[in-house]
C-alpha positions as CSV (number, residue, x, y, z in Angstrom):
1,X,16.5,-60.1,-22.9
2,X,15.7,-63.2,-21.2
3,X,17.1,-66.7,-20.3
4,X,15.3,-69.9,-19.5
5,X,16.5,-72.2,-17.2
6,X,15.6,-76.2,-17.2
7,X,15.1,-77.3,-13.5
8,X,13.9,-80.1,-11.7
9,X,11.0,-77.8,-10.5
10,X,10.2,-77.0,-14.2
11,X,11.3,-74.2,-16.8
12,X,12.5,-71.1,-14.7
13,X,12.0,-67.7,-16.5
14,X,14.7,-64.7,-16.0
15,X,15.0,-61.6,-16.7
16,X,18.8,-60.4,-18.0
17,X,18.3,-56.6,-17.3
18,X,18.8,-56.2,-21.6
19,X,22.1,-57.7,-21.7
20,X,23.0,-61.3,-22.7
21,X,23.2,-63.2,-19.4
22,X,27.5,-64.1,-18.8
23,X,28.1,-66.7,-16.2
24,X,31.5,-65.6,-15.9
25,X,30.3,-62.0,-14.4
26,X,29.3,-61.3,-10.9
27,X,26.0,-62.4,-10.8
28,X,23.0,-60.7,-9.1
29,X,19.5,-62.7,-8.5
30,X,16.5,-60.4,-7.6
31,X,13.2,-62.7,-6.2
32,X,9.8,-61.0,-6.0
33,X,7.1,-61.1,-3.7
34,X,3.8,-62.7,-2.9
35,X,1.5,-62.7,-6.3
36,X,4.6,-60.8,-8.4
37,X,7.0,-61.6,-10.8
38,X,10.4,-59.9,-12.3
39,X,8.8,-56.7,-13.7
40,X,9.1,-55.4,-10.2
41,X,13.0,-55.0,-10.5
42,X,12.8,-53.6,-13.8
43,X,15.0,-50.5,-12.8
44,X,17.4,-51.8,-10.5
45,X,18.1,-55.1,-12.5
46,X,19.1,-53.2,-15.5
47,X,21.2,-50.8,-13.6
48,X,23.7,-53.9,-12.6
49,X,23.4,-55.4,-15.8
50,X,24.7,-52.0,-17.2
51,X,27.3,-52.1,-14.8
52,X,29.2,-55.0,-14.7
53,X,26.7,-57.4,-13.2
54,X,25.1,-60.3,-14.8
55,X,21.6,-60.4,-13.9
56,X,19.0,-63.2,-13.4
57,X,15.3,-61.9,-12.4
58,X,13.5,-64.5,-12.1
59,X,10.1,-65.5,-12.1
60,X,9.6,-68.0,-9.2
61,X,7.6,-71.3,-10.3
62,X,3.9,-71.0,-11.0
63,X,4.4,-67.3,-11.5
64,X,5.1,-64.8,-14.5
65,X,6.3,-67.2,-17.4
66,X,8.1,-70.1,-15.4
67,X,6.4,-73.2,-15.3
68,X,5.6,-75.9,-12.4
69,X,4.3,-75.6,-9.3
70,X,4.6,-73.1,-6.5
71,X,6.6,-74.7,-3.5
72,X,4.3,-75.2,-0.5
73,X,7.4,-73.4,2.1
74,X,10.3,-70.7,1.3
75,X,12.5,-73.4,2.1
76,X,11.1,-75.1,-1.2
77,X,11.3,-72.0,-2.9
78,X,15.2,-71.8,-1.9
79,X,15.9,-74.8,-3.4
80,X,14.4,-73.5,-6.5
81,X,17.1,-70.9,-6.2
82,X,19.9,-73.2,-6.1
83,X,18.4,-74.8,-9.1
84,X,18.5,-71.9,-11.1
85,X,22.0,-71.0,-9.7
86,X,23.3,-74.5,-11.4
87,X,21.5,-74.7,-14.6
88,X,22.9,-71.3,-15.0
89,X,26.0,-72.5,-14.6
90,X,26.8,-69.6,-11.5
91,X,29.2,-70.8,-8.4
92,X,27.7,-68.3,-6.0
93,X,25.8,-64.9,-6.7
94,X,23.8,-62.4,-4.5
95,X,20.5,-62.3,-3.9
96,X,17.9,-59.5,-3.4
97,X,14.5,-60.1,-2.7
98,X,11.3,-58.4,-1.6
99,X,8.3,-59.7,1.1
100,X,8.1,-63.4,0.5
101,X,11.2,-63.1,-1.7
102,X,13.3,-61.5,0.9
103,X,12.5,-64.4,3.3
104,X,13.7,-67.0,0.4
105,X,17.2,-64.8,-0.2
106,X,17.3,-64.8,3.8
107,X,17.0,-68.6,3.9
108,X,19.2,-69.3,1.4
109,X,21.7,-67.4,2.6
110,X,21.4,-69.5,5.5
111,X,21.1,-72.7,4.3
112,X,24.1,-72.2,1.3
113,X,26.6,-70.2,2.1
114,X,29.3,-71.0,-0.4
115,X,26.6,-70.1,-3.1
116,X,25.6,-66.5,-1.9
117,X,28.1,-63.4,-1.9
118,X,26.1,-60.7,-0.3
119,X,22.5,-60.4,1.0
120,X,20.0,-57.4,0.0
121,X,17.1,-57.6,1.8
122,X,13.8,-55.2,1.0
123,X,10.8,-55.1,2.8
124,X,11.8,-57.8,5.3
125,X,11.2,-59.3,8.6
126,X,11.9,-62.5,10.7
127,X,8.4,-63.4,10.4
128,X,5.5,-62.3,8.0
129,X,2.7,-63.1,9.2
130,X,-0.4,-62.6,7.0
131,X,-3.9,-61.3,7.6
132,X,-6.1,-64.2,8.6
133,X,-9.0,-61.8,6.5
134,X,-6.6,-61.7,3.4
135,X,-5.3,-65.0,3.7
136,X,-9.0,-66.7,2.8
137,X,-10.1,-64.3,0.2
138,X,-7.0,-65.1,-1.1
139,X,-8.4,-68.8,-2.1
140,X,-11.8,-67.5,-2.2
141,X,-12.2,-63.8,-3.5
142,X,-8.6,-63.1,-5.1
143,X,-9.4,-59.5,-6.5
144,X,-10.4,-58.9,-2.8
145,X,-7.1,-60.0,-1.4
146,X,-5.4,-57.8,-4.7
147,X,-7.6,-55.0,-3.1
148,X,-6.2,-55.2,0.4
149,X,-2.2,-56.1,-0.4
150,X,-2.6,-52.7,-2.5
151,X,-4.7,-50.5,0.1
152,X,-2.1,-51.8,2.9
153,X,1.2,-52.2,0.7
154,X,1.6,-48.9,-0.8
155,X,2.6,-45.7,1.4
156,X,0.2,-42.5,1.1
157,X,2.4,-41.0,-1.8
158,X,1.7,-43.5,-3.9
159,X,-2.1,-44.0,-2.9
160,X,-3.2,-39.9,-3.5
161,X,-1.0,-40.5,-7.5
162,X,2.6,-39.8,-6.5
163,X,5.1,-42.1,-8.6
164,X,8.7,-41.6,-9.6
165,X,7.8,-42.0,-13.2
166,X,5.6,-39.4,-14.5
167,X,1.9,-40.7,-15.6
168,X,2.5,-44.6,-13.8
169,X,-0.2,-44.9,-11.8
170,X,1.8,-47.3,-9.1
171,X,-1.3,-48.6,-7.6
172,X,-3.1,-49.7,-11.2
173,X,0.7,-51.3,-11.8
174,X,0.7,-53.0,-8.7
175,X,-3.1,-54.1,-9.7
176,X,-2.1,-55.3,-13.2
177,X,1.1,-57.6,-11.4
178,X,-0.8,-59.2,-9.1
179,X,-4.3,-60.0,-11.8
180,X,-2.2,-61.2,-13.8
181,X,-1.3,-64.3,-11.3
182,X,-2.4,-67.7,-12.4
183,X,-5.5,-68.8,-9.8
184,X,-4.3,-70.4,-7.1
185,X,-0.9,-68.9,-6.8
186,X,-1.3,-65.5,-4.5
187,X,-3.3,-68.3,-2.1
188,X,0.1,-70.8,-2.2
189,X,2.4,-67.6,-1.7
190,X,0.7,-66.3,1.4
191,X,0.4,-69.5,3.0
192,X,4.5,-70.1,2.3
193,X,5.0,-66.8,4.0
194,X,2.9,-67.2,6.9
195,X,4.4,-70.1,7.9
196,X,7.6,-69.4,7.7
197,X,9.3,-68.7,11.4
198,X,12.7,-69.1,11.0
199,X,14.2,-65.8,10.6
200,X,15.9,-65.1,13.7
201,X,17.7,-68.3,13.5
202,X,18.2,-68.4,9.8
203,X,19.9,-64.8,10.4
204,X,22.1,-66.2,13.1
205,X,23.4,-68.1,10.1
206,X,24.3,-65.4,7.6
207,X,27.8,-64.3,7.3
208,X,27.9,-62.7,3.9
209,X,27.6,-58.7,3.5
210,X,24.4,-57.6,3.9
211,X,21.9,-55.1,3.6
212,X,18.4,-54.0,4.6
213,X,16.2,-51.7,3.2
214,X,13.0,-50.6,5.3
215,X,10.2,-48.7,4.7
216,X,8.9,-45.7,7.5
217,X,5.3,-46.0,6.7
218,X,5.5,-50.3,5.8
219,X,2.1,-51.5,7.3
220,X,3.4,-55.2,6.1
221,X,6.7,-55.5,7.4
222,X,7.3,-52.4,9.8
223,X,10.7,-51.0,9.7
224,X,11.0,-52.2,13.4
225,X,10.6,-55.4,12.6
226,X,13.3,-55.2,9.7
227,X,15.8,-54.0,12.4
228,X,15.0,-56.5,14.7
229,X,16.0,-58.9,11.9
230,X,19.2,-56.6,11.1
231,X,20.2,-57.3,14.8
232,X,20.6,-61.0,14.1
233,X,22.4,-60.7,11.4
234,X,26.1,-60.4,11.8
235,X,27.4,-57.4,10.6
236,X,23.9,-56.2,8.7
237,X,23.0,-52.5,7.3
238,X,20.1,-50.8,7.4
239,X,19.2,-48.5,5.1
240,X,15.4,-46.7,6.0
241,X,13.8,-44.9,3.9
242,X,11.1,-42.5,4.8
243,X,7.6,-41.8,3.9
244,X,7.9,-45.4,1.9
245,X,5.5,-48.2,2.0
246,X,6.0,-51.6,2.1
247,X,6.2,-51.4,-2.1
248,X,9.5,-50.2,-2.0
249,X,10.8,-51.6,-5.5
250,X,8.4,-49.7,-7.3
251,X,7.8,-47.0,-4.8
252,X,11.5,-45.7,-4.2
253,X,13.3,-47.4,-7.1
254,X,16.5,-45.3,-7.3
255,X,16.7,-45.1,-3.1
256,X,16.1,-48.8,-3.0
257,X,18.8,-49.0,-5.8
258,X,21.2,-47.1,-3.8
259,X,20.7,-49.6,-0.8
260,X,21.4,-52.4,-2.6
261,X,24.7,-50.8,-4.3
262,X,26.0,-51.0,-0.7
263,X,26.9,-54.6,-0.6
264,X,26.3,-55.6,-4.5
């Protein structure tokens, strides 16, 4: 099941988890990363909307089946947030996000806090800075770049064939997500990310219950880097979970779903 939600920033496509989307429910908003769209909250977004949660995965602009343009910043991108929050017709909800998407949950937090009720942050840092090698053959070799984010994203477990679900290869799933981009858009994410430096302060700013979830073996946003971010954060959890890469959504489902029940 699915909603679609009329914004200034064009058509915004959501995921309900496979239950009719109710306003009147706590709502949960889960954001992807760079290059990705919903499908990588599959698991945890139908747990909440199974359990008393309304759900809204979205697909961020430009990405999955939303229309318009990416934002150029993940300030822009949490304005597109808010957008979906009021055509939805939802007073405040939390947010979850991953990579690029946790930085947009983190600033929205910041920037709106009437509108978010808890925080869950996944594979996140005060900064993400990207590869200056990966960053061009973003624009200029994109099946390059999808080469490196998976070669660097995943943790060993899921390079040598390991997965939670039995016969899903994660790294031809993570390969399928990202080909399936529209040109262009991987390029605008990665540039958003990089630029964003923030977090610290934007963290500073966050008084909402909140949780972080870290990867041991995350090459992209090392688990040091996500306490760091923890520690400016009033009142923040941590939540680590070994032998994980920086793919945690897909690569630790039910552990990253445990996390997130914290505060959710």
């Amino acid at each position: 099941m699915h909603i679609e939600l009329p914004t200034r920033f064009g058509t915004i496509w959501a995921a309900t988890g496979g239950k009719p989307f109710n306003p009147d429910l706590p709502t949960v908003v889960f954001l992807h990363g760079a290059g990705m769209d919903h499908t990588v909250w599959n698991q945890q977004s139908r747990w909440f909307a199974h359990h008393g949660r309304s759900v809204l995965a979205l697909d961020l602009p430009g990405h999955g089946r939303s229309g318009g343009a990416v934002p150029e910043s993940v300030a822009g991108f949490s304005d597109v947030v808010i957008a979906a929050l009021d055509a939805a017709g939802v007073a405040s909800a939390a947010l979850v996000g991953h990579s690029l998407g946790s930085l947009i949950v983190l600033e929205t937090g910041a920037r709106h806090p009437g509108r978010v009720r808890a925080l869950g942050l996944v594979g996140a840092a005060a900064r993400i800075p990207v590869n200056s090698t990966l960053l061009k053959a973003s624009e200029t070799a994109v099946s390059d770049a999808i080469s490196m984010i998976l070669a660097w994203g995943f943790g060993p477990r899921a390079t040598f064939g390991a997965s939670p679900t039995p016969g899903l290869s994660l790294i031809g799933l993570g390969r399928q997500v990202l080909a399936r981009s529209a040109p262009g858009v991987l390029h605008a994410d990665l540039v958003a990310c990089n630029a964003y430096d923030a977090g610290l302060s934007s963290g500073n700013r966050v008084w909402c219950p909140t949780v972080l979830v870290t990867g041991e073996l995350d090459r992209m946003t090392p688990a040091h880097c996500g306490h760091k971010l923890a520690q400016a954060i009033p009142g923040a959890r941590v939540v680590d979970l070994p032998g994980i890469g920086h793919m945690l959504p897909i690569e630790a489902p039910d552990a990253v779903l445990e996390a997130l029940r914290i505060v959710l």
